[in-house]
N, C-alpha and C positions, 0 to 999 in steps of 0.2 A: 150650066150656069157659071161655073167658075173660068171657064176658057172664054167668058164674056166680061169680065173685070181685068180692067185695065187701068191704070191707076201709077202715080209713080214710087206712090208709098205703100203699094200692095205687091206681095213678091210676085213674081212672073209667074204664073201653070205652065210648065213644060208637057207634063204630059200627066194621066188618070187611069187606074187599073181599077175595075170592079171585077172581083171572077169571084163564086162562089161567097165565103166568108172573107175575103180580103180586099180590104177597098186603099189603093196607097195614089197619095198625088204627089207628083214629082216637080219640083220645082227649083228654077235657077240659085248655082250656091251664093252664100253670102259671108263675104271676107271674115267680118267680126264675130260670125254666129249672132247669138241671142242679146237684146239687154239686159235677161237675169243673169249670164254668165259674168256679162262682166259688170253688171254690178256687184257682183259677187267675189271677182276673183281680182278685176282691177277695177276700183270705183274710183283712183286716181286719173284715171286717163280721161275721166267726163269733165267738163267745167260745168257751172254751171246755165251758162248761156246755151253749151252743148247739149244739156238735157231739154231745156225749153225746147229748142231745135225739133229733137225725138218729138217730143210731147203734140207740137204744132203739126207735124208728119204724121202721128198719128189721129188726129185730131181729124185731120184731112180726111186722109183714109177712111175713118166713119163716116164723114159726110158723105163721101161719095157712094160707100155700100148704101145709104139709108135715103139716097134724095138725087142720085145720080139723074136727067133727066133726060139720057138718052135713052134709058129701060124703062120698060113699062111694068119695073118690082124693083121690091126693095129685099135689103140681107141686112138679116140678123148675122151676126159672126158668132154668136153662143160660146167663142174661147180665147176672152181677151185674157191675157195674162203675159208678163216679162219676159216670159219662153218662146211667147210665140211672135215675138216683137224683136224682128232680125237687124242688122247692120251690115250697109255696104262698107267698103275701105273708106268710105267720107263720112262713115257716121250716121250716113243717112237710113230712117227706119224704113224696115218693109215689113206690112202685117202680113203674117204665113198661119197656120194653125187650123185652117178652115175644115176641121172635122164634121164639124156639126153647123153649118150655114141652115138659114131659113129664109123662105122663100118666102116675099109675101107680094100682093096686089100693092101696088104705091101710093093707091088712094086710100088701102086701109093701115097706113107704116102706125098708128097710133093706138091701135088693136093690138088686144091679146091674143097670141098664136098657139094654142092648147098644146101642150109637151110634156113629157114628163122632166124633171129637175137636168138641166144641161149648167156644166162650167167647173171649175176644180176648187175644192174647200180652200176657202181662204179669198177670192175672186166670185165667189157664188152669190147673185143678187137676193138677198133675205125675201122679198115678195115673190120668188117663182111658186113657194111652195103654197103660198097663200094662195095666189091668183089660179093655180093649175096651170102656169104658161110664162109664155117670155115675153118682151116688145123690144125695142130699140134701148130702151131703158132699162133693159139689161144689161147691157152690153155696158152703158154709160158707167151704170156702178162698178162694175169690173175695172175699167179704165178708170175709175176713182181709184180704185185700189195700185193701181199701177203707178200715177201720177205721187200719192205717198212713199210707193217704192224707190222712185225719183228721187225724191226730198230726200227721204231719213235712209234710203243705203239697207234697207230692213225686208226680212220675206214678209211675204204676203200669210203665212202659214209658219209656226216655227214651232214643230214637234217639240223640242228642244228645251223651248220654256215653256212650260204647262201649254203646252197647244193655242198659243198666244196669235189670236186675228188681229194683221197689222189695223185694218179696218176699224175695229173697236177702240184700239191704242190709241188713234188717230183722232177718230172723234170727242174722244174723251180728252187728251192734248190742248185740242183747238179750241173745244167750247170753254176748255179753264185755263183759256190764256198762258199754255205750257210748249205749246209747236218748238218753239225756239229748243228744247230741251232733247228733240230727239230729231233735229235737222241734221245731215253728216256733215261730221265734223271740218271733213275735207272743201267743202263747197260755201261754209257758214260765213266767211269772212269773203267771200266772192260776192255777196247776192247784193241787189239792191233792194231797199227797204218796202220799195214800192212794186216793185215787181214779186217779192215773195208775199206781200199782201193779197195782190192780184192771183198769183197762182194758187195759193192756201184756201184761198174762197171759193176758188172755181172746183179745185180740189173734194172740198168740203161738201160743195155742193150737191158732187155728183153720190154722194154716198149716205144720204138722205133718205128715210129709212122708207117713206114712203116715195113711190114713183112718182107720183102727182108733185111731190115736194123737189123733184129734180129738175134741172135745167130744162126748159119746156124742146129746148133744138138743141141739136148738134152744133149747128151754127153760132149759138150763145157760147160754147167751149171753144170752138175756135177760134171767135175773135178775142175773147178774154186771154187766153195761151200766148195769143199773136202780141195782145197789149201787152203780158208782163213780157215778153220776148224782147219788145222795143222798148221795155223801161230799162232794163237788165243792161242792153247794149248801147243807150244812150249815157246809161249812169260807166258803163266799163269806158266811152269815148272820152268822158270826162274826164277818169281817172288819167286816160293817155294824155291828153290834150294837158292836166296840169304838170303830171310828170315830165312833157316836153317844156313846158314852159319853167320851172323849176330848172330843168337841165342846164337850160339856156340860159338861165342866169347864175348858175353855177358856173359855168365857162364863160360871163363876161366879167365876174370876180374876177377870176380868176386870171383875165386878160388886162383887167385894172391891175391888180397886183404886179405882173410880169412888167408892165411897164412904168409903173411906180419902183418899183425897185430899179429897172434901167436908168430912171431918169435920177435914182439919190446915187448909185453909185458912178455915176458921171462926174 
């Protein structure tokens, strides 16, 4: 199954070892490693147009595992999370992580797949344990959890502070009008107003406590992702487009003056 996904934002399968108790898949390396590491270690180096970028790449990537329509099944990925969300030298994401894929008919991607509990505390969709199983909307709330990791620079899980779910944080933030208060700091003064509106919601959405309350497709995330994308870089074009014209009138002062002074001391 996995040497059948093909994708630009899905890492490459190089190769698959099952022997005994050890199951490892090997796959093409990637210059930047992970994007929890460096949101962790350099969250300077992202802008935030850059992250939207990620976010849209990934965004992709689920469509494709869940609706692709060269296969006749759809994947559950079961381990969405920061770690498993790689970067080439352009920044560009590739989803790896693929421990625990599910396999399902493509006509039933809206079904419950019975499992026991799959995904890592902190990223773990709350209805697995309810329903006995997972759907595609699992995946979706994990990848909500990601999308905040984005925003606010924060783990998804943090021993650290009484075992603080960014998840929870998040939700509670947004409904009382406080987002702005745990955005990183480094990115807060880049966004545009309208595009972090756009991403927060989509955000929001996906982490909905009920499934049925969650984005009905994959394809509702991705074009929402895509819009604040192009809110973000129309509002950054503008910034350019005035600071060139600012410039520009900063050097024709300035070439009035140069010759206003030629012409008094003549």
């Amino acid at each position: 199954m996995l040497s059948d996904l093909k994708h630009p934002n899905i890492v490459s399968i190089v190769g698959f070892c099952d022997e005994e108790d050890e199951k490892i898949i090997v796959t093409r390396y990637a210059a930047n490693e992970s994007l929890q590491e460096l949101l962790d270690f350099n969250p300077g180096l992202l802008t935030w147009s850059q992250r939207l970028k990620i976010c849209v790449g990934v965004a992709r990537a689920l469509s494709y595992l869940y609706y692709d329509k060269s296969r006749d099944y759809s994947v559950i990925h079961g381990n969405i999370k920061s770690s498993t969300i790689l970067l080439d030298e352009n920044l560009k994401p590739k989803l790896s992580g693929f421990k625990v894929p599910i396999k399902q008919s493509a006509n039933r991607v809206e079904q419950v797949i019975h499992s026991k509990p799959v995904g890592t505390t902190g990223y773990m969709d709350p209805e697995i344990e309810k329903n006995k199983g997972v759907t595609h909307k699992s995946d979706i709330f994990s990848f909500g959890v990601v999308l905040f990791e984005i925003l606010c620079g924060m783990l998804a899980f943090n021993s650290h502070d009484g075992n603080r779910l960014l998840a929870r944080w998040a939700i509670d933030h947004y409904e009382n009008g406080k987002l702005h208060d745990i955005i990183h700091p480094y990115i807060r003064n880049q966004m545009s107003q309208l595009s972090l509106v756009v991403y927060s919601k989509t955000a929001y959405s996906c982490l909905k406590q009920m499934q049925t309350e969650r984005p009905p497709h994959i394809i509702d995330i991705v074009d929402e992702l895509e819009r604040a994308l192009t809110l973000q870089l129309r509002h950054e074009n503008r910034a350019i487009n005035t600071g060139t014209r600012r410039q520009e009138r900063d050097v024709h002062c300035q070439n009035e003056m140069i010759v206003t002074d030629t012409e008094g001391g003549q």
